[in-house]
N, C-alpha and C positions, 0 to 999 in steps of 0.2 A: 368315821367321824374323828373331829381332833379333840386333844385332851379338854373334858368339859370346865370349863373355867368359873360359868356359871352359879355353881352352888359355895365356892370358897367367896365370891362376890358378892354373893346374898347374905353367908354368915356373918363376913368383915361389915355390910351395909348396915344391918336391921342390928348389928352388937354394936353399933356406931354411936356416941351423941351426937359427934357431928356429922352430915349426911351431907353435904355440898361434894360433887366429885368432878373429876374432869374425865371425859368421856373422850378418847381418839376410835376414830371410827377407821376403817380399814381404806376407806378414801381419799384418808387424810384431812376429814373434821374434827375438829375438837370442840367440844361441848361438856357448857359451865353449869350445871345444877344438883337436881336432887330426882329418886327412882321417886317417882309417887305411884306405883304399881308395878305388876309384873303378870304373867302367864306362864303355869308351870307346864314343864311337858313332861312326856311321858318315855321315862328312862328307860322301859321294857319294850320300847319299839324306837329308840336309839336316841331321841329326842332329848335333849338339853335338859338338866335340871331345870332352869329358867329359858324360855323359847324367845321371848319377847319382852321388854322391856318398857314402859309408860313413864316418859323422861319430861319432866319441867325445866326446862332452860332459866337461870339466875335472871335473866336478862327479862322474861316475859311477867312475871307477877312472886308473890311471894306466896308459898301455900298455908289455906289455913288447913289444918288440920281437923277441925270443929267441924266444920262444913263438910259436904260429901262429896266425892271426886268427880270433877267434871270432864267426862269422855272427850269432850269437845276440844280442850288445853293441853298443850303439852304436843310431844310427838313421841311415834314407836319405834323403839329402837332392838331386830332381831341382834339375837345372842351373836349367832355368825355374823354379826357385820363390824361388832366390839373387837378393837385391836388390844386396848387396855385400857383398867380402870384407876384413876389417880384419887386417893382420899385428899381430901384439902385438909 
């Protein structure tokens, strides 16, 4: 596996006030929002500190935080498909 990128990601996110990122993906998308979840994996069977990813696009709604997260919103974005992540 390559170097896990994943957990300096999560620390730089969640130490963040501002949380808006740009996301390039290895296909060459770039995607404008905020992580509103994640999935951890499990580092003792090789697996990403973070596996996957629960990404809200700028562009679809603003989140409330008050309210509880709606599975349905948003898209999954795995750790191996993140080329790099840009803090706004």
């Amino acid at each position: 596996m390559k170097e896990d990128t994943s957990k300096e990601i999560f620390n730089q996110y969640y130490g963040n006030s501002n949380r808006f990122v740009c996301v390039t993906l290895k296909d060459g998308r770039i995607l404008i929002g905020r992580f509103i979840g994640f999935f951890r994996g499990d580092e003792d069977q090789g697996e990403h500190y973070i596996f996957r990813w629960h990404f809200l696009e700028k562009k679809l709604t603003v989140f409330d935080y008050d309210n509880s997260i709606d599975p349905e919103q948003g898209i999954y974005i795995n750790q191996s498909d993140i080329e790099s992540v840009t803090f706004q």
